[in-house]
Biotite code that builds the C-alpha atoms (Angstrom):
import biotite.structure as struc

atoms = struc.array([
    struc.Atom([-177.700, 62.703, 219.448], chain_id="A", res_id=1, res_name="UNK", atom_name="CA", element="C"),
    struc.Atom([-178.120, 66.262, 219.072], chain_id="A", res_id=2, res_name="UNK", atom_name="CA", element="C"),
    struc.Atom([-181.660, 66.363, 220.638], chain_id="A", res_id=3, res_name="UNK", atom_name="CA", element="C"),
    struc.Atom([-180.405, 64.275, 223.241], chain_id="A", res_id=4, res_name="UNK", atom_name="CA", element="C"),
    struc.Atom([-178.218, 67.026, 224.282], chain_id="A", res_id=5, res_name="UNK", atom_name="CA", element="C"),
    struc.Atom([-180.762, 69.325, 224.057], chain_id="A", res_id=6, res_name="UNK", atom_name="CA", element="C"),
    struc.Atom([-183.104, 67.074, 226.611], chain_id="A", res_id=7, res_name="UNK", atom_name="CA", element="C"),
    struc.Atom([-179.958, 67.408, 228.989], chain_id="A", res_id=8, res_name="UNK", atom_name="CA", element="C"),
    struc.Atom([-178.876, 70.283, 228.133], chain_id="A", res_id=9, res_name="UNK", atom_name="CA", element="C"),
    struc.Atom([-179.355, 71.845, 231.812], chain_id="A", res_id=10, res_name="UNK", atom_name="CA", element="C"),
    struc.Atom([-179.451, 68.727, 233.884], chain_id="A", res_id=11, res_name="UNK", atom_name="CA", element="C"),
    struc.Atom([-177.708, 65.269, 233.270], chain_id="A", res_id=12, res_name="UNK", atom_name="CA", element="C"),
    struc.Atom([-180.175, 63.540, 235.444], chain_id="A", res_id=13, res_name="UNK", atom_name="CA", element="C"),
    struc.Atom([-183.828, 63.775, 235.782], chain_id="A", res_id=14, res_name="UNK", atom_name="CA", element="C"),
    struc.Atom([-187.208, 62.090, 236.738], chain_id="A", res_id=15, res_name="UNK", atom_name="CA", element="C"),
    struc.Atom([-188.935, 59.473, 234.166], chain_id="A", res_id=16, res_name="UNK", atom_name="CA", element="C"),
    struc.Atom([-191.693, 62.244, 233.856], chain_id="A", res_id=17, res_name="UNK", atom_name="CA", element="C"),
    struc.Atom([-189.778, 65.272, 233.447], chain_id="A", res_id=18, res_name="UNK", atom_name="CA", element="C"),
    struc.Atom([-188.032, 63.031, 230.858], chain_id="A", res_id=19, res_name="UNK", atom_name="CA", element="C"),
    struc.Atom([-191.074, 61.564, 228.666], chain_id="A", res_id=20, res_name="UNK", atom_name="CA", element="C"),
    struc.Atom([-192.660, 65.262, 228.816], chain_id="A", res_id=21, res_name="UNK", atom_name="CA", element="C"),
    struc.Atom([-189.663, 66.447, 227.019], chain_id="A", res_id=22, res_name="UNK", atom_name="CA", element="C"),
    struc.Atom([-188.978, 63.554, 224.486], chain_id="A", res_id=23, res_name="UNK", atom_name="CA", element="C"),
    struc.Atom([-192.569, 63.378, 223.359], chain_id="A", res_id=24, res_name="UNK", atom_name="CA", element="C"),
    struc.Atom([-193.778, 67.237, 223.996], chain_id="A", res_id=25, res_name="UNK", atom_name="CA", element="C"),
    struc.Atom([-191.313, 69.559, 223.905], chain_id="A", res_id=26, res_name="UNK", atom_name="CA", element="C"),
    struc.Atom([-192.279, 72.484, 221.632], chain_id="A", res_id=27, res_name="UNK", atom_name="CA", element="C"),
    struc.Atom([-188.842, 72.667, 219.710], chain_id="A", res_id=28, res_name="UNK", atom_name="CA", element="C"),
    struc.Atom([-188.135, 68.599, 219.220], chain_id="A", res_id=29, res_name="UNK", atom_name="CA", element="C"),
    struc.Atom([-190.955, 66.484, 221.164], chain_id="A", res_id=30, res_name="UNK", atom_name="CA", element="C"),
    struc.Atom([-191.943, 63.224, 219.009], chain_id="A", res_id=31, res_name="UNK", atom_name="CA", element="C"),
    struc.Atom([-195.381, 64.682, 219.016], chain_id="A", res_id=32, res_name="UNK", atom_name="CA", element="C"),
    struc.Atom([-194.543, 68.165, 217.877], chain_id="A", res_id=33, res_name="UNK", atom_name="CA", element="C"),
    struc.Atom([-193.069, 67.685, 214.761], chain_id="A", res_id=34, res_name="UNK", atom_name="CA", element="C"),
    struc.Atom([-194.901, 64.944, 212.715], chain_id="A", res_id=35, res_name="UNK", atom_name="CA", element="C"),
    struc.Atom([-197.552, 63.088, 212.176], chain_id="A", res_id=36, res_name="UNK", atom_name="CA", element="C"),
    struc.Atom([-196.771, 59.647, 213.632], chain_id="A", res_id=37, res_name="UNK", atom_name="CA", element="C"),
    struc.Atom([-200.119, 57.726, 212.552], chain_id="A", res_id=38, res_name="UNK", atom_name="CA", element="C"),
    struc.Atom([-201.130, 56.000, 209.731], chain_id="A", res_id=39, res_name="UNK", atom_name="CA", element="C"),
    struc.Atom([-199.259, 54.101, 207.242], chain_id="A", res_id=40, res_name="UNK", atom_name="CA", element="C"),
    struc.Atom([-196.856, 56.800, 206.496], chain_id="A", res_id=41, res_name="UNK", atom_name="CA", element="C"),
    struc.Atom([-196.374, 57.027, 209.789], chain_id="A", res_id=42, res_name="UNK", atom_name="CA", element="C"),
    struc.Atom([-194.695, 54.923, 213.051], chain_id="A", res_id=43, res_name="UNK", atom_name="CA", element="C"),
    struc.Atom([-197.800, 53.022, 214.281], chain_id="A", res_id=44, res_name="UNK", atom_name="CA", element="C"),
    struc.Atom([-201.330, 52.551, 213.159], chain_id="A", res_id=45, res_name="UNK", atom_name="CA", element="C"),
    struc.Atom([-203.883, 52.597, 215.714], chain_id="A", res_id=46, res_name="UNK", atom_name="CA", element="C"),
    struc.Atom([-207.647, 51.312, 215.614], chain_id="A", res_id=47, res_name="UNK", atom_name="CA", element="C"),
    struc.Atom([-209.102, 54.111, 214.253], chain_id="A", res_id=48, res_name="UNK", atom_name="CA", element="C"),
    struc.Atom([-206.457, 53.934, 211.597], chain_id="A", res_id=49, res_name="UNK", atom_name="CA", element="C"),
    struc.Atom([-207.578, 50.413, 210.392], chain_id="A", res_id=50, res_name="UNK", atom_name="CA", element="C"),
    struc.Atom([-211.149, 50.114, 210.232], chain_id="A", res_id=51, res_name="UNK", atom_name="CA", element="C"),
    struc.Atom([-214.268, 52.174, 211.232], chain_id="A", res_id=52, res_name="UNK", atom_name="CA", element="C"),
    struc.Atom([-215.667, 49.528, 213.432], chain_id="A", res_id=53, res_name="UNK", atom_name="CA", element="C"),
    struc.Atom([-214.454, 50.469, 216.351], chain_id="A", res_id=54, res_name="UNK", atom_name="CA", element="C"),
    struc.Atom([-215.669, 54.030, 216.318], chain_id="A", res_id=55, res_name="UNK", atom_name="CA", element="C"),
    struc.Atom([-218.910, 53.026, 214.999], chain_id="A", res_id=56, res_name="UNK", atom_name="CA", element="C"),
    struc.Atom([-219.258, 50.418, 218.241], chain_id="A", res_id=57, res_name="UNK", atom_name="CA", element="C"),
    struc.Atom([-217.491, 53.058, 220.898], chain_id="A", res_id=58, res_name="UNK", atom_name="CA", element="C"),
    struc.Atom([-220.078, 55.360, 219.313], chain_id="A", res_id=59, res_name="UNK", atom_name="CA", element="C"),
    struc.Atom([-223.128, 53.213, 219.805], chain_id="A", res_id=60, res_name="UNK", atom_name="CA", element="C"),
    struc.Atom([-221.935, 52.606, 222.858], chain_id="A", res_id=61, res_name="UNK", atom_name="CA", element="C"),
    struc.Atom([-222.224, 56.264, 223.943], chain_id="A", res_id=62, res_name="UNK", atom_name="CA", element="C"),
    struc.Atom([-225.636, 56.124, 222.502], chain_id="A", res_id=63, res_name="UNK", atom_name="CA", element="C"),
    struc.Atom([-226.602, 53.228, 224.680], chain_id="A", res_id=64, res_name="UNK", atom_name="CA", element="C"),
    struc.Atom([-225.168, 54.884, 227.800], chain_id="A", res_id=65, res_name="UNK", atom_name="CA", element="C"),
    struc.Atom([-226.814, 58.735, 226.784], chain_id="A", res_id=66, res_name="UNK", atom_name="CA", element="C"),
    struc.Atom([-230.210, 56.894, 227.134], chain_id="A", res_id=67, res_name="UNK", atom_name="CA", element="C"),
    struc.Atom([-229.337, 54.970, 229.892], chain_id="A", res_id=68, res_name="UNK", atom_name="CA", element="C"),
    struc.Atom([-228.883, 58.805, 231.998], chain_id="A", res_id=69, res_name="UNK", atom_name="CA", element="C"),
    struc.Atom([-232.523, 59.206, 231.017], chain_id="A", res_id=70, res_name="UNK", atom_name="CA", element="C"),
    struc.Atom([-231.210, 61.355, 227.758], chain_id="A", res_id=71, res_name="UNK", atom_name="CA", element="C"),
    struc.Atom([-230.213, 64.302, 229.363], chain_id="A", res_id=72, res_name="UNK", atom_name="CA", element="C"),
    struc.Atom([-229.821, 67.446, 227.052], chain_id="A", res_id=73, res_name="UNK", atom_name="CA", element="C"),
    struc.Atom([-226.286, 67.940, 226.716], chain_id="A", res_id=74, res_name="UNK", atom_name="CA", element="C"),
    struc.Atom([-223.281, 65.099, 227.402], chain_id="A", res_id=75, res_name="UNK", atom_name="CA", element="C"),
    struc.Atom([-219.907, 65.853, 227.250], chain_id="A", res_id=76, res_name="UNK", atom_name="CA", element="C"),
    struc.Atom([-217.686, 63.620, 225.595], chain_id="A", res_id=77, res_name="UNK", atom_name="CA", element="C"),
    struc.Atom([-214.227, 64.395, 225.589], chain_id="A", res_id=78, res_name="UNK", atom_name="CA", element="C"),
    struc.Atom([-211.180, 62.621, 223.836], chain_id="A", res_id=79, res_name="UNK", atom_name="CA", element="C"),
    struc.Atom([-207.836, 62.709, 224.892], chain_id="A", res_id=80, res_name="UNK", atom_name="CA", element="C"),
    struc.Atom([-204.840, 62.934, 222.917], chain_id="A", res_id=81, res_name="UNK", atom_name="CA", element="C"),
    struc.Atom([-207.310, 62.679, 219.656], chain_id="A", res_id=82, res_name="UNK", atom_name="CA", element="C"),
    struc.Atom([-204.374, 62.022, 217.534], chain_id="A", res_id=83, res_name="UNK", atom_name="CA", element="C"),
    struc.Atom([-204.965, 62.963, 213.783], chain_id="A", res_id=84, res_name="UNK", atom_name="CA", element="C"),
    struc.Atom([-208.879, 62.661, 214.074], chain_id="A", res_id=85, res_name="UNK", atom_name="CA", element="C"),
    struc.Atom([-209.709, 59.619, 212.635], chain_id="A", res_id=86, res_name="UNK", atom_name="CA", element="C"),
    struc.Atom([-211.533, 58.238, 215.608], chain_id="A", res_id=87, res_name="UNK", atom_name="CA", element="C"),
    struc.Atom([-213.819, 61.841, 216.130], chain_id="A", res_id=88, res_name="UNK", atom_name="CA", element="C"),
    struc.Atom([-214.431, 62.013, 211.891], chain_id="A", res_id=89, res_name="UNK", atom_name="CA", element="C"),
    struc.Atom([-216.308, 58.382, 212.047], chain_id="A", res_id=90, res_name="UNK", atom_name="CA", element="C"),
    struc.Atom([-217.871, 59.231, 215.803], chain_id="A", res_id=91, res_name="UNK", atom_name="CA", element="C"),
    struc.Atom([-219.295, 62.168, 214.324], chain_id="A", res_id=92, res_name="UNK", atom_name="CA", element="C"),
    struc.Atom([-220.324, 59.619, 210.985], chain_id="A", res_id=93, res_name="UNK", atom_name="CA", element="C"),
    struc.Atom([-221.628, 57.119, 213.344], chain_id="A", res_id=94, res_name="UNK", atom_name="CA", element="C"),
    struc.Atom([-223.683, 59.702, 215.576], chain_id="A", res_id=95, res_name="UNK", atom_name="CA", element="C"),
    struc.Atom([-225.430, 61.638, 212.676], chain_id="A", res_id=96, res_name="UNK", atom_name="CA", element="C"),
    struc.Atom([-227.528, 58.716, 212.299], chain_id="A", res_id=97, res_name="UNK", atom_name="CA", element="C"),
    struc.Atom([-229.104, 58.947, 215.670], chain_id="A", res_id=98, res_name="UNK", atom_name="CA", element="C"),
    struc.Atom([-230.018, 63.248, 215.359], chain_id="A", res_id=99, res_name="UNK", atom_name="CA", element="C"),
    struc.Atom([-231.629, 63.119, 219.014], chain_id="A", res_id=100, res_name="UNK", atom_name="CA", element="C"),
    struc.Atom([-228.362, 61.702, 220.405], chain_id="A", res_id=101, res_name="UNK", atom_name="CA", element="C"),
    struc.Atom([-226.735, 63.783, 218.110], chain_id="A", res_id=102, res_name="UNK", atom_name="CA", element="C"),
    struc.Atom([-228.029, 67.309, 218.837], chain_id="A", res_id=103, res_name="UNK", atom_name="CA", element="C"),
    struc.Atom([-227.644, 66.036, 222.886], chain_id="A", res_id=104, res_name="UNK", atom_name="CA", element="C"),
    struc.Atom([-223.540, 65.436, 222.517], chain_id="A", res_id=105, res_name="UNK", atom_name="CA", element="C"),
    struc.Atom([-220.641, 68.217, 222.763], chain_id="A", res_id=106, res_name="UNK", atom_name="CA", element="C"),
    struc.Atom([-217.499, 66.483, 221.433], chain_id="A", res_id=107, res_name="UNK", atom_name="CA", element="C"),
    struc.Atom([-214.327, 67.999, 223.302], chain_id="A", res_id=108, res_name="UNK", atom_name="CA", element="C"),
    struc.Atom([-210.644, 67.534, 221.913], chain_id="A", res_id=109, res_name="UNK", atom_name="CA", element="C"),
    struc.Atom([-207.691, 67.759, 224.410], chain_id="A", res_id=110, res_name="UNK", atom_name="CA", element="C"),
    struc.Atom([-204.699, 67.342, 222.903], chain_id="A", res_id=111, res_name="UNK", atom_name="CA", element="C"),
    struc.Atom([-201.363, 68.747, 223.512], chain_id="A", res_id=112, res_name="UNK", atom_name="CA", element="C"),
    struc.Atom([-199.150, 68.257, 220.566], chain_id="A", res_id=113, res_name="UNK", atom_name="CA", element="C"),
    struc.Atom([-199.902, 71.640, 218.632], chain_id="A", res_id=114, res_name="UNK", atom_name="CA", element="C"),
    struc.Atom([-198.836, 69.715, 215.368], chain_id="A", res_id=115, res_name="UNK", atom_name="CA", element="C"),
    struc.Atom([-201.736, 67.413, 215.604], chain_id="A", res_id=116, res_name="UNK", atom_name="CA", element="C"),
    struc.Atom([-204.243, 69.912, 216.377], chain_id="A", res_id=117, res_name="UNK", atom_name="CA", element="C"),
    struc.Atom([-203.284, 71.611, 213.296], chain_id="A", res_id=118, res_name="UNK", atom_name="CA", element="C"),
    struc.Atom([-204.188, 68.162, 211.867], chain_id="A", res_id=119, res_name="UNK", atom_name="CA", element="C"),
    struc.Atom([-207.034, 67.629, 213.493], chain_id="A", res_id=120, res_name="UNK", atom_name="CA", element="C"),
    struc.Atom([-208.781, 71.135, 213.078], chain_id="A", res_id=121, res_name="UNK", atom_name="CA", element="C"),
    struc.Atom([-207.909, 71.040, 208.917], chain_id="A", res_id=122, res_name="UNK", atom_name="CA", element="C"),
    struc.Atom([-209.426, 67.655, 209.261], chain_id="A", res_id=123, res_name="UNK", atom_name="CA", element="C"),
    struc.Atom([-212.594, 68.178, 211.204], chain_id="A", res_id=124, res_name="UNK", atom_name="CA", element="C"),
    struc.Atom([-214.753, 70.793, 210.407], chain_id="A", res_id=125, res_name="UNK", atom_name="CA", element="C"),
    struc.Atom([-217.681, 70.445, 212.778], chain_id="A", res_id=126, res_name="UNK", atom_name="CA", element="C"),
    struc.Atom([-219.720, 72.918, 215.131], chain_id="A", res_id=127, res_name="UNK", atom_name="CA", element="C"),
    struc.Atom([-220.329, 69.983, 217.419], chain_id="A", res_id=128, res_name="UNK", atom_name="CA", element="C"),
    struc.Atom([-216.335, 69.560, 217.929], chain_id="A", res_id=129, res_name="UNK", atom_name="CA", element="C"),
    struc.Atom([-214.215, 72.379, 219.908], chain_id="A", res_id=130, res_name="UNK", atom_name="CA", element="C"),
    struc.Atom([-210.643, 72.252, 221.688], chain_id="A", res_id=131, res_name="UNK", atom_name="CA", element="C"),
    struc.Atom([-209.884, 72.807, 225.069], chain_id="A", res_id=132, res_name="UNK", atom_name="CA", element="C"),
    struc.Atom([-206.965, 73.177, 226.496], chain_id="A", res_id=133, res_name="UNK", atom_name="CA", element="C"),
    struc.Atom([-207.360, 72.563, 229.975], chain_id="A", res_id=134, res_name="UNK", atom_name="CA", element="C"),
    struc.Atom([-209.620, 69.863, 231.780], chain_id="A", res_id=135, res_name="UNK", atom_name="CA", element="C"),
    struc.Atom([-210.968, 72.672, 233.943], chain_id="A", res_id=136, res_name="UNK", atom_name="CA", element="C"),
    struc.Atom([-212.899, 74.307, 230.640], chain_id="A", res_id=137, res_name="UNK", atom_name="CA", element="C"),
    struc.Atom([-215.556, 71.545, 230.592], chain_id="A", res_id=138, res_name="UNK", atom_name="CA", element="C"),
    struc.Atom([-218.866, 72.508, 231.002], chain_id="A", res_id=139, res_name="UNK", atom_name="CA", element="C"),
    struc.Atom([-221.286, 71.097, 233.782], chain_id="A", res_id=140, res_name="UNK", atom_name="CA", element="C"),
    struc.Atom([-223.249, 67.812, 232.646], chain_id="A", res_id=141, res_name="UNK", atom_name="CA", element="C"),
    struc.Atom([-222.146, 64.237, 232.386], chain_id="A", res_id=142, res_name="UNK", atom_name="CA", element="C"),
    struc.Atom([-219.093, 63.720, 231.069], chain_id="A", res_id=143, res_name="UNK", atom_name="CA", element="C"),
    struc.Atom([-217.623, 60.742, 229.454], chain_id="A", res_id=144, res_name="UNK", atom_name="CA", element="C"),
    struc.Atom([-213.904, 60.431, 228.918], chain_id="A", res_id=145, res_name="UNK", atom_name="CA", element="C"),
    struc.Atom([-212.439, 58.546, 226.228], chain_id="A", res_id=146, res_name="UNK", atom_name="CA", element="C"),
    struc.Atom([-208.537, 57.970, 225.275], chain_id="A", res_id=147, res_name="UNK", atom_name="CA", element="C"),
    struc.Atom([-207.851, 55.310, 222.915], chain_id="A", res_id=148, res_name="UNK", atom_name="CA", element="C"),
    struc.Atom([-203.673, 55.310, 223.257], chain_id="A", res_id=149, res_name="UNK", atom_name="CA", element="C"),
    struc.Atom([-203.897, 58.235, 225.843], chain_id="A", res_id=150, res_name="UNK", atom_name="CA", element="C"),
    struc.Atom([-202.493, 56.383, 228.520], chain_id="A", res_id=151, res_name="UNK", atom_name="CA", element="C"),
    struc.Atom([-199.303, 54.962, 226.443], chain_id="A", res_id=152, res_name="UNK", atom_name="CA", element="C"),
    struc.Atom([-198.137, 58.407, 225.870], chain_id="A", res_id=153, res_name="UNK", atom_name="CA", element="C"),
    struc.Atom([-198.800, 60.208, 229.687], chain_id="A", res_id=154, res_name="UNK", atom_name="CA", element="C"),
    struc.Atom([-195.519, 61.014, 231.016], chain_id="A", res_id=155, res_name="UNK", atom_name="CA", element="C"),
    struc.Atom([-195.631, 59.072, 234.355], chain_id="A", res_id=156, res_name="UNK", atom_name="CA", element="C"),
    struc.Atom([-193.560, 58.530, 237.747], chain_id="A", res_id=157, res_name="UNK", atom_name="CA", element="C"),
    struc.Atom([-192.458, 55.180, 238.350], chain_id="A", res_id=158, res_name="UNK", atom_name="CA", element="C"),
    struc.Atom([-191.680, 53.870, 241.791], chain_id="A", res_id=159, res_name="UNK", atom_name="CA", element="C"),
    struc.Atom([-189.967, 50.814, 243.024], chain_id="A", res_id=160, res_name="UNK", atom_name="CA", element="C"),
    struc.Atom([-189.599, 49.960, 246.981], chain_id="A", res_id=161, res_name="UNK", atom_name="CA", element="C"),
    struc.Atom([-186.058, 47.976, 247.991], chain_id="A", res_id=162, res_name="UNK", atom_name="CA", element="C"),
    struc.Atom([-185.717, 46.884, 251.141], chain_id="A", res_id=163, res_name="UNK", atom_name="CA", element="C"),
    struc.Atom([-188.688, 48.797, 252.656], chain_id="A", res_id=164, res_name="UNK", atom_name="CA", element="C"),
    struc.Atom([-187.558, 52.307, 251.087], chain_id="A", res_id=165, res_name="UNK", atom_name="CA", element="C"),
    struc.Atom([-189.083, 53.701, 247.792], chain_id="A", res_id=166, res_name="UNK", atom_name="CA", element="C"),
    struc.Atom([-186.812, 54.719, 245.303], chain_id="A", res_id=167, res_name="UNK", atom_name="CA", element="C"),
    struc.Atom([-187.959, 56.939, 242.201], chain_id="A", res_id=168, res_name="UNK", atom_name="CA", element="C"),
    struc.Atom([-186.681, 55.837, 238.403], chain_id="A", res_id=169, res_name="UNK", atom_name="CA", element="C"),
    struc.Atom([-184.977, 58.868, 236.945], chain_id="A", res_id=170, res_name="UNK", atom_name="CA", element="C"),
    struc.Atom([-182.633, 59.521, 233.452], chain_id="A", res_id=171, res_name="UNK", atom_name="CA", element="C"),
    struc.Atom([-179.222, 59.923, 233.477], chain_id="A", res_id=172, res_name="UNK", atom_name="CA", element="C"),
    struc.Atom([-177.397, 61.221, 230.055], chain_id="A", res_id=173, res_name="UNK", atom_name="CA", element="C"),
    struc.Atom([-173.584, 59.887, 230.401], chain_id="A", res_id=174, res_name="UNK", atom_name="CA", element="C"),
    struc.Atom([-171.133, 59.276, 227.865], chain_id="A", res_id=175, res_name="UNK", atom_name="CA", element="C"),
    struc.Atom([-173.716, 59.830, 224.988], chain_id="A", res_id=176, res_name="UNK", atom_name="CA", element="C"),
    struc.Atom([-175.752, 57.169, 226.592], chain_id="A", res_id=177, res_name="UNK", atom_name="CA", element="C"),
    struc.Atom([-178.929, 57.128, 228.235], chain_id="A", res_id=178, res_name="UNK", atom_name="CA", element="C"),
    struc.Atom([-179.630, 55.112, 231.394], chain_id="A", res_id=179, res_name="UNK", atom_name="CA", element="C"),
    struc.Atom([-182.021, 54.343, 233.945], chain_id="A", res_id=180, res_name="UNK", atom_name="CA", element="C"),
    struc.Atom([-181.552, 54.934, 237.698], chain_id="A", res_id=181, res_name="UNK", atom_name="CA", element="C"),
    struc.Atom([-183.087, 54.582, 240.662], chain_id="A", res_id=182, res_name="UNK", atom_name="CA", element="C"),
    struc.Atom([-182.910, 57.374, 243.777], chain_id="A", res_id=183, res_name="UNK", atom_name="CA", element="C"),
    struc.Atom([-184.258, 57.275, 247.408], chain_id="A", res_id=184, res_name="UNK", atom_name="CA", element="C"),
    struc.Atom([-187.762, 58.699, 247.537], chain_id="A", res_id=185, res_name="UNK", atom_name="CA", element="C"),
    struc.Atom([-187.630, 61.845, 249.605], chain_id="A", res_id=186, res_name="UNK", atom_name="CA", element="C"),
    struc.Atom([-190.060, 61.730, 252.188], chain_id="A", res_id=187, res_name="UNK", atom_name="CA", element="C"),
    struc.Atom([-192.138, 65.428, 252.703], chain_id="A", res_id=188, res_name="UNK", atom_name="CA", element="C"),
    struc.Atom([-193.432, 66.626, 255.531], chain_id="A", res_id=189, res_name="UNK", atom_name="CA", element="C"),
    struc.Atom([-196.740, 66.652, 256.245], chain_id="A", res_id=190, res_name="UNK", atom_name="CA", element="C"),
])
């Protein structure tokens, strides 16, 4: 309960957002921050995790679509939330086969959990591979975009509309409990 506390510690009640950007990435306690959660030591095992099959086919894949833009010198592939590497290690496998495509790809990491980019960067040692840390560093050129479980760990805003108003879910912290609410939308002015 003690993190809990910490979560709240200012506020009692805050927006679903606000909320899953602290549980997962807060620097002192997010989920994301202080372990390694893949794998079998860890909480869940993702596809790159089990088998190299689906790198190898994402990677041909890119392959197929590089010469499909005419093979263009450079393409920028970038992976989000890039977890503990597995899925770039047997991309970059999977692409050294094809040295045209190869030489033609830039492999950019995003990820904000500065735990598993430790991981990552002890893990993959390649010139083709660098970090950015904001979307606005990538460099002009096609770009493809790839998350495998980026989505299920995006701190959203969820919406639901009662009786023709739209009401925000927020977290409430009461009584050592944590609940879910809903509050009226506030409409700004345009």
């Amino acid at each position: 309960m003690k993190k809990i506390d910490k979560i709240f510690s200012k506020k009692k009640i805050m927006p679903l957002d606000l909320y899953l950007e602290k549980v997962l990435y807060d620097k002192n306690f997010g989920y994301y921050q202080k372990k390694n959660p893949f794998g079998i030591k860890g909480d869940y095992i993702t596809a790159p995790n089990i088998s190299n099959l689906f790198c190898e086919m994402i990677g041909i894949w890119l392959i197929s679509f590089w010469e499909s833009l005419k093979k263009p010198k450079k393409l920028n592939f970038i992976e989000l939330g890039p977890g503990n590497g597995d899925f770039c290690l047997s991309l970059l496998k999977t692409l050294k086969n094809f040295p045209e495509t190869f030489n033609a790809i830039n492999i950019m990491l995003y990820e904000k959990s500065n735990k598993l980019k430790k991981i990552q960067k002890q893990r993959i040692v390649s010139k083709k591979v660098s970090w950015i840390k904001n979307l606005k560093n990538i460099k002009k050129g096609p770009v493809v975009f790839f998350g495998n479980e980026f989505l299920d760990a995006l701190p959203i805003k969820q919406f639901k509309k009662i009786d023709n108003s739209i009401f925000e879910k927020y977290v409430t912290f009461k009584k050592n409990k944590v609940n879910f609410i809903f509050k009226k939308a506030i409409k700004k002015q345009i």
